[in-house]
N, C-alpha and C positions, 0 to 999 in steps of 0.2 A: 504493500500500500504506500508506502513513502515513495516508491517514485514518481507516483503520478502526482506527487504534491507541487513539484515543477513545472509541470509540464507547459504552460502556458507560457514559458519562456522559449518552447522546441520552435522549432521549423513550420511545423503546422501551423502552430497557433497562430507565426508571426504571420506567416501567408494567409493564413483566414481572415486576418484582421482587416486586410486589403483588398478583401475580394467583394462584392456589390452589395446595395442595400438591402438586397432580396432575404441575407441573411441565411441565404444554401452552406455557406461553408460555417460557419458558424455553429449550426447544427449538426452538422455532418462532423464536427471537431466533436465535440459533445458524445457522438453514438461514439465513433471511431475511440474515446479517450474512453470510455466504458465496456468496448470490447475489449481494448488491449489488456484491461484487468482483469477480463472474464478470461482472458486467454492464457494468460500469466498461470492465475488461479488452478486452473484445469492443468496446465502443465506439472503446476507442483502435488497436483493429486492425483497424478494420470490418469484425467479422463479422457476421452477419444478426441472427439470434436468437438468444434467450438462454433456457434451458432453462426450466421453472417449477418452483420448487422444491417439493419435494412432502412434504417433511416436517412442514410444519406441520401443526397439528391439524385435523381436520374432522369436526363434527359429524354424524352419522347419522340422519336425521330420521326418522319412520315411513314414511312412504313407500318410501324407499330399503330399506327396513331388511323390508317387506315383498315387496319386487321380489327381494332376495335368498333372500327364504324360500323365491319362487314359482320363482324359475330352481332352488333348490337341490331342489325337491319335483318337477322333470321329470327328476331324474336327476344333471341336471348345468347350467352356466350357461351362457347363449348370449352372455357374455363372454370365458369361459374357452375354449371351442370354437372361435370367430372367432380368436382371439386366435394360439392353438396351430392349427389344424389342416393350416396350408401350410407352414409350418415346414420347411427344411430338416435333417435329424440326427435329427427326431423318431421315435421309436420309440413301437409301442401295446401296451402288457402293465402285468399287475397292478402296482398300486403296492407299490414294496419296504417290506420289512418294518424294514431298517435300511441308516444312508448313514453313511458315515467322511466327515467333515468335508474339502472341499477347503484346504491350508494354505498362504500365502505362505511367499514365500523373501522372505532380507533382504538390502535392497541401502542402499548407504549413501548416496547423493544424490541430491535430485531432480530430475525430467527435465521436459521435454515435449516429445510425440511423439503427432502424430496418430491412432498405430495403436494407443493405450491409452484408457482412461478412467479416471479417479482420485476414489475415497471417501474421508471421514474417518474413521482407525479408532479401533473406539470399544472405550475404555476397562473392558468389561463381560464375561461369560460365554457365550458361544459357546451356541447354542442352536439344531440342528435340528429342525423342528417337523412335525409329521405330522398333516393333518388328515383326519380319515376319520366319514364321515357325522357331521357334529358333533359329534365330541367330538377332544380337543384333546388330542397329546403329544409332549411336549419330550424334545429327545433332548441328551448333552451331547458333545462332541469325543471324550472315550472311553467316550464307549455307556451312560450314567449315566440316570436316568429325574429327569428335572430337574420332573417335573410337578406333585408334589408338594410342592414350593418356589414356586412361583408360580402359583396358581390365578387369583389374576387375571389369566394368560393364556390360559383358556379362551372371551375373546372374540375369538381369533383366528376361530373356527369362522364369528363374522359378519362379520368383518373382510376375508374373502378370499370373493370372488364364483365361488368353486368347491365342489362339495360332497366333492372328494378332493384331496388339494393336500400337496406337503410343499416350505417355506422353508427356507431359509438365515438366518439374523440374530444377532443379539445382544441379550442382557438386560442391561440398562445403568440406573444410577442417576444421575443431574443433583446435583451441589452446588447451595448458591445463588447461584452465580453462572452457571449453566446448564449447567456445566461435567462430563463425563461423569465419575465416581469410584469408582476398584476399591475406594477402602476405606468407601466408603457401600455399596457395591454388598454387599462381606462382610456387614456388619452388614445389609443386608437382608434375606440368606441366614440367616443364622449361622452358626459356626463348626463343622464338623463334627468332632467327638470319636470314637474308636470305638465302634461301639453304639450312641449317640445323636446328634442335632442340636442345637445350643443354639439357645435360643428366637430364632426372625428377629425383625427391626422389622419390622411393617408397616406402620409411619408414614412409612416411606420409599418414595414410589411409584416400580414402575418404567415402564423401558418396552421395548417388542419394537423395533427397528431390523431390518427384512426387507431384505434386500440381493441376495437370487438367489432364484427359483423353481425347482426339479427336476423335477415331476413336478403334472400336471392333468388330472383328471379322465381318467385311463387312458391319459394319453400322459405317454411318458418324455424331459424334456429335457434328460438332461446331457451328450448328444451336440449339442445346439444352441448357437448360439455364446453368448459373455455377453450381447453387441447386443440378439439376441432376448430371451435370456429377461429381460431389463434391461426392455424394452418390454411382454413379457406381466405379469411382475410389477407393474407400473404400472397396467395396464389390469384387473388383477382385484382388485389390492386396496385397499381403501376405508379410509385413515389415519381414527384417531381416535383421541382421548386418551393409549390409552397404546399402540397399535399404528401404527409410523412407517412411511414407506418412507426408507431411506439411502439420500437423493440421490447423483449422480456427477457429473463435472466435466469438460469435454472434453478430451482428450489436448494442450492447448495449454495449460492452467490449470496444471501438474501445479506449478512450482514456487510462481505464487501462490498456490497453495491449501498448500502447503507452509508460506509463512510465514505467512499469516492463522492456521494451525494453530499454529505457533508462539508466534508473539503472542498468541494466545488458550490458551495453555498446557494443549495439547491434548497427547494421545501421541507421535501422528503421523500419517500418511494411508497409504493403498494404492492403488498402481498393480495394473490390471486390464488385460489385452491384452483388446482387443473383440473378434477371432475367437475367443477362449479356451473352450475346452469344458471342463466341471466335470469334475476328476481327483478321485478320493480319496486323495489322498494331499500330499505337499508339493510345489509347481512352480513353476517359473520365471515363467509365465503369468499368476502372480500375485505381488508383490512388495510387501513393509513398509516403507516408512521413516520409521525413529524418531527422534524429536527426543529424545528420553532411551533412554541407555542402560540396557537392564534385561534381565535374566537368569534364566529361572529354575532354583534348585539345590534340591539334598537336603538338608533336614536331619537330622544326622548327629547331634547331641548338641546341648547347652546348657550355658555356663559358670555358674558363681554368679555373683550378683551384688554389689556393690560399694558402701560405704557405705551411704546410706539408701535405695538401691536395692530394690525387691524383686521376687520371686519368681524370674528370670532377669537374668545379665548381658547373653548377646546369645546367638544363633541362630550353630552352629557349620556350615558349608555344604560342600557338598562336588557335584562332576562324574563322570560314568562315563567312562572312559578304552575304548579300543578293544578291551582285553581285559576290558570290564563291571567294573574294580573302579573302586569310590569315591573318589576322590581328593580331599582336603581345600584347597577356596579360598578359605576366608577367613570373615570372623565377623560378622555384621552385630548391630549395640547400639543400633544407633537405629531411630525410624519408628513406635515405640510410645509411646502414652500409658498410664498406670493400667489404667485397665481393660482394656485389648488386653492386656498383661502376664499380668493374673489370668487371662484365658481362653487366650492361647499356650499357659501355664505349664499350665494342665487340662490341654492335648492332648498335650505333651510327656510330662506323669507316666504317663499312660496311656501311651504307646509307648516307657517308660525299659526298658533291659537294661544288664546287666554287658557285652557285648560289643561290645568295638570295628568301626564297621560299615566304616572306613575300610584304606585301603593305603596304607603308607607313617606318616612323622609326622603330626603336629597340631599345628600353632603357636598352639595355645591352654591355659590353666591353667585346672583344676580343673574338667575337663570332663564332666557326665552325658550319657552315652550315650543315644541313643534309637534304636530301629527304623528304618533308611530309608525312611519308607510316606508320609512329607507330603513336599510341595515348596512353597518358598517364591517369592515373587518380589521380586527387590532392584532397586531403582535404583544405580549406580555410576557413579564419574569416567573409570576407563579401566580393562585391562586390563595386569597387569605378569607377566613371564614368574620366577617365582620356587617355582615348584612341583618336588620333587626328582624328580617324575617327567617332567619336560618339560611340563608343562603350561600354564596361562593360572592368576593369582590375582588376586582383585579388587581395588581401592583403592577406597578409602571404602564400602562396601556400604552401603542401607537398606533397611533391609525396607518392603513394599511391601503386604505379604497373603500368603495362604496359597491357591496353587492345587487348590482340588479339582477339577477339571476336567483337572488336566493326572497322568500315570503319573510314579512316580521314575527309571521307564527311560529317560523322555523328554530327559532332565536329561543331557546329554553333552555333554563337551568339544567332538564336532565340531560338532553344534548350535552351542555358545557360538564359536565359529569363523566359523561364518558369519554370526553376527550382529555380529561386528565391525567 
């Protein structure tokens, strides 16, 4: 493990740094610098082979790119059908119209254990994608039409050697150090206000990370194990630029892939069970574990700010407790710059009211109220038990971004429980 502690000093790294916005080699550094420690690894254990990473970018030449037109113009691909049709679990019926995201549970150390397989999780927006005769829609974790934010992922439709197809993945931003980031990710988006969207960057490229297939070409696979559908996913979709496949890692890797995560100041990774069949809902079957602790809460109001401070002092947060009231955890003041300020401070004014949204006190002065309807996401040092109602309150919070992705129902005490 300590050689790759370097490595952003090699050859690659320096060459990646100067290769285009698109942000291909970047990522392609990233898989490539977590193979070579899969590779390492397995040498010093003698195992056989070593998987090939399949994240890096791959070019689509005309050819290829017309073989997919022809398999997609008989109906369907004679990749997608080999691929799927002996399949254990498979089911054959119309492709659904909508799928509730399958969710980890979080477990607090890493393993390794044969009967898993383990990704890097990436730092970005949950995105299931339905592709139906070429044209392309994103779906988000709570049923949001994400399509209209990223048009440049309507070349999924050539990307995936199916002409009916719906993934699993994530939309994800790269810093310039390769590195995946929710708060470039925001500003890719932009910040959603009520009624309107502030204007995205689109100087920020993203990119799709496919991680599970559900459904090809009129067969349904979320009865089939991960194993599978891990292998037909591979077999029908064709990476390029900005469409990855998220590699996995064999159930022996799970802790060093844990600290290469680390070291490389990543989130964290997830454990995957290989017989695991796609639940819609939250399961054991799939598990988080985070290298930073982060939360995400309501926010409940806004303090003023302090000296030459402006427009806000900090984000006033709050948890749903078991009989649905708000309970106040604590204040996060840092994690913004200037401009993030100015635009929080918009979305706030628009959801201010006179009414307290909380139960119980507020260990905060000179507090504006606002609507429970955003959730934020904070990074924090620990948990301290100091809430009058028995509950969990933060130490240190930072703000992190603003989830639109995620409901303020979601935001509960026992949630933040299990992620302790």
């Amino acid at each position: 493990m300590a050689q790759i502690a370097g490595a952003e000093d090699s050859a690659e790294w320096q060459s990646s740094k100067k290769a285009s916005r698109g942000g291909s080699a970047k990522a392609a550094w990233l898989a490539d610098t977590l193979a070579r420690v899969d590779k390492k690894k397995r040498a010093a254990t003698g195992s056989a082979k070593s998987p090939k990473p399949k994240a890096a970018a791959e070019k689509k030449t005309p050819e290829a790119a017309q073989k997919v037109v022809a398999a997609k113009s008989n109906g369907f691909s004679s990749a997608a059908v080999s691929a799927v049709k002996d399949l254990k679990g498979i089911a054959k019926r119309p492709i659904p119209t909508a799928i509730t995201p399958m969710l980890a549970s979080v477990t607090e150390k890493p393993f390794d254990n044969p009967d898993w397989v383990f990704e890097i999780k990436w730092d970005g927006y949950r995105a299931v994608a339905f592709l139906e005769n070429d044209t392309v829609r994103l779906v988000s974790r709570n049923h949001n039409d994400l399509s209209p934010r990223y048009p440049e992922l309507k070349v999924l439709a050539d990307a995936v050697q199916a002409k009916n197809a719906i993934l699993d993945g994530e939309v994800v931003v790269l810093d310039e150090t390769g590195r995946p980031s929710f708060s470039l990710m925001q500003q890719r988006t932009g910040i959603r206000a009520h009624g309107r969207q502030a204007a995205p960057n689109r100087d920020l490229p993203i990119l799709y990370y496919a991680f599970d297939v559900l459904y090809v070409d009129g067969y349904d696979l979320r009865r089939v194990t991960l194993e599978d559908r891990k292998r037909v996913l591979q077999e029908i979709l064709k990476p390029s630029e900005i469409v990855r496949f998220s590699d996995h890692y064999p159930g022996e890797q799970g802790t060093a892939l844990f600290e290469v995560a680390k070291q490389k100041g990543l989130e964290g990774i997830l454990a995957k069970k290989r017989d695991s069949c796609y639940e819609e809902r939250r399961s054991r079957e799939w598990l988080k574990i985070k290298i930073t602790q982060t939360v995400d809460c309501v926010i409940g109001g806004y303090t003023e700010p302090d000296g030459s401070r402006q427009y806000f002092g900090s984000l006033v947060l709050g948890l749903y407790n078991e009989k649905k009231k708000l309970i106040h955890v604590g204040q996060a003041g840092t994690g913004f710059d200037q401009a993030l300020l100015k635009q929080i401070f918009g979305v706030l004014k628009e959801i201010e009211t006179k009414t307290n949204p909380f139960t119980g006190p507020v260990d905060a002065k000179k507090v504006h109220w606002v609507k429970p309807v955003r959730v934020a996401e904070v990074k924090f040092s620990e948990w301290t038990h100091e809430t009058s109602e028995g509950g969990l309150k933060l130490r240190a919070p930072v703000f992190l971004g603003l989830r639109d992705d995620k409901n303020p129902e979601e935001c509960t005490f026992q949630q933040a429980v299990s992620q302790k």
